[in-house]
PAZAPA-4460 file (N, C-alpha, C; in steps of 0.05 Angstrom, whole numbers, plus 32768, in hexadecimal, padded with zeros to 4 digits):
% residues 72
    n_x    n_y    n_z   ca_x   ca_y   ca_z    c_x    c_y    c_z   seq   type   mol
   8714   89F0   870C   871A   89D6   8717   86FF   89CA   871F     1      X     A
   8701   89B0   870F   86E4   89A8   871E   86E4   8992   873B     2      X     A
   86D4   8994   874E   86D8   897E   8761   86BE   896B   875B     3      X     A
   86DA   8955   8768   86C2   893B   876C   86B9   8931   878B     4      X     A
   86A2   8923   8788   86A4   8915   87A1   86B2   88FA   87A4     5      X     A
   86C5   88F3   87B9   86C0   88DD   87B8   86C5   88CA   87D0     6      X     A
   86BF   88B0   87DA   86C6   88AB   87F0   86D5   8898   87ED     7      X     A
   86E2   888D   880C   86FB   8878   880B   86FE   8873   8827     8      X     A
   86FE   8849   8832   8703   8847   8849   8718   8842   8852     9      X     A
   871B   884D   886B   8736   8853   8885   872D   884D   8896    10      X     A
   8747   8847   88A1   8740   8839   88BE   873D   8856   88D5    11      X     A
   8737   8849   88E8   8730   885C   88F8   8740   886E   890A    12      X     A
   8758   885D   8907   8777   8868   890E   8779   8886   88FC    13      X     A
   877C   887D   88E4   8779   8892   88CB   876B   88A7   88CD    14      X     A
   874E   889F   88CF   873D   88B7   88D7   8749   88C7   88EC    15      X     A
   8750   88BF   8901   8753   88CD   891A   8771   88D6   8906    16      X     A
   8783   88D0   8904   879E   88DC   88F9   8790   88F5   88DC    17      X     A
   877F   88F8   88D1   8770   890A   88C2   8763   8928   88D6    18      X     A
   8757   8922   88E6   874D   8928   88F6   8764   893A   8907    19      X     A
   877D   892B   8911   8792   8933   8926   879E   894D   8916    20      X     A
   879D   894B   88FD   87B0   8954   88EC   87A5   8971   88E4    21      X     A
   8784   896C   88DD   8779   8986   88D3   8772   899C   88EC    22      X     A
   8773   898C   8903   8773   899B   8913   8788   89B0   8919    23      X     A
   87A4   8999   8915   87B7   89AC   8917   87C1   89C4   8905    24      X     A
   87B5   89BA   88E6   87B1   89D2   88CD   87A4   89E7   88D1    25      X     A
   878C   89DD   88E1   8773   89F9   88E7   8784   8A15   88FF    26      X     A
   879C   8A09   8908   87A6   8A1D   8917   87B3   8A31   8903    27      X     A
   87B7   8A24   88F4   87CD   8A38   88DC   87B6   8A45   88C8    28      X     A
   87A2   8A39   88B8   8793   8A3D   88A4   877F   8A48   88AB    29      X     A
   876F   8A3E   88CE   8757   8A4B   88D2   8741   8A36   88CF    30      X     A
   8721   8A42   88D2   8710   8A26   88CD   870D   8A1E   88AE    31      X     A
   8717   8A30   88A7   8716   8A2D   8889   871D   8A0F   8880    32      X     A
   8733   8A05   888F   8748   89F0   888A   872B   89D6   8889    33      X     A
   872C   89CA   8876   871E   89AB   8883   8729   8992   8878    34      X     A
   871C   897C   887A   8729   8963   887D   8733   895C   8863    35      X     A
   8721   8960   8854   8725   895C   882C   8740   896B   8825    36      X     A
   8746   898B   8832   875A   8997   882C   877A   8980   8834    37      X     A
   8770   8981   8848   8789   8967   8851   8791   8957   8842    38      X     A
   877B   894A   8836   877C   8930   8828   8792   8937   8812    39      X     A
   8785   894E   880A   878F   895E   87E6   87A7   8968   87F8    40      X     A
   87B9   896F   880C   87C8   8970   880C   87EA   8958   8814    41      X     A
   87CE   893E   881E   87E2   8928   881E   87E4   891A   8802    42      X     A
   87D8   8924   87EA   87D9   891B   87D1   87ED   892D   87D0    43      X     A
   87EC   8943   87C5   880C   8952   87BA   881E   894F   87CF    44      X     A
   8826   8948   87E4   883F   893D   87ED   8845   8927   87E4    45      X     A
   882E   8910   87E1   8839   88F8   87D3   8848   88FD   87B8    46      X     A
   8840   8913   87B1   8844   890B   878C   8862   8922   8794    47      X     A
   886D   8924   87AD   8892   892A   87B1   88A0   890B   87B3    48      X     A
   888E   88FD   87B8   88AA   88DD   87C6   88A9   88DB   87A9    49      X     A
   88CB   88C1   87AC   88D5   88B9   8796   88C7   88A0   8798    50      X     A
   88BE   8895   8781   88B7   8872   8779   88BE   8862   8794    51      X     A
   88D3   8859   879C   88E1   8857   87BD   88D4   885A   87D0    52      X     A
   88CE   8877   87D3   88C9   8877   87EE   889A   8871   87EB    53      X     A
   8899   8871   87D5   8879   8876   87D9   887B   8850   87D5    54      X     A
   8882   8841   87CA   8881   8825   87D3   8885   8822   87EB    55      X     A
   8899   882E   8800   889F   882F   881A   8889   882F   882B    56      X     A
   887B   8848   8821   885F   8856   8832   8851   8838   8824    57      X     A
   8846   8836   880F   8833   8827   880D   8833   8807   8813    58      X     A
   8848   8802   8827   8852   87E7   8836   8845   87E6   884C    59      X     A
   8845   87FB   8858   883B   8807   8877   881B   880A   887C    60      X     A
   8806   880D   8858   87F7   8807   8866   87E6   87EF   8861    61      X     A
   87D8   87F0   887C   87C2   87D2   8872   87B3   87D5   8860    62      X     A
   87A8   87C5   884F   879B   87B7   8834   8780   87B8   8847    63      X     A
   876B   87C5   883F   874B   87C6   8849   873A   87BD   883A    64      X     A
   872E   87B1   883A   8719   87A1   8829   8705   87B8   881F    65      X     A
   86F9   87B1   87FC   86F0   87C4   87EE   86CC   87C6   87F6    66      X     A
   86C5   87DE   87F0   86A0   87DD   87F2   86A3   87EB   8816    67      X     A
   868C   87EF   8811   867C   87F7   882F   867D   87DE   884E    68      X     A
   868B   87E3   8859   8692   87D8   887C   8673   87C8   887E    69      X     A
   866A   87B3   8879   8654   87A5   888C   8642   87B9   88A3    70      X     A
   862A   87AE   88A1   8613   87BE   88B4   8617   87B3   88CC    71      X     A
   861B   87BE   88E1   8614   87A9   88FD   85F9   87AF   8906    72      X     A
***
């Protein structure tokens, strides 16, 4: 299997809900567990909803504008 890199922006809600989540994995998995693993595991649960419910999910979230967040 080969990996890639790649990145993608979230809001900061998200992060922290990434974050809340792997934490709570690392109790079961160990430090082993990290954030990317998560990710790859909220992809194969997506690919269980029916057509239905992943339109459902993808109502809920906000639309984020593309490219790199502005410099302050």
């Amino acid at each position: 299997m080969k990996a890639v890199r790649v990145s993608y922006i979230i809001t900061e809600a998200e992060n922290g809900y990434i974050e809340h989540h792997a934490t709570r994995a690392r109790k079961f998995a160990g430090d082993d567990f990290n954030n990317s693993q998560l990710i790859r595991v909220g992809i194969h649960l997506l690919s269980n909803l029916t057509d239905g419910e992943l339109v459902k999910a993808f109502k809920n979230i906000v639309k984020l504008p593309k490219g790199r967040p502005r410099s302050r």
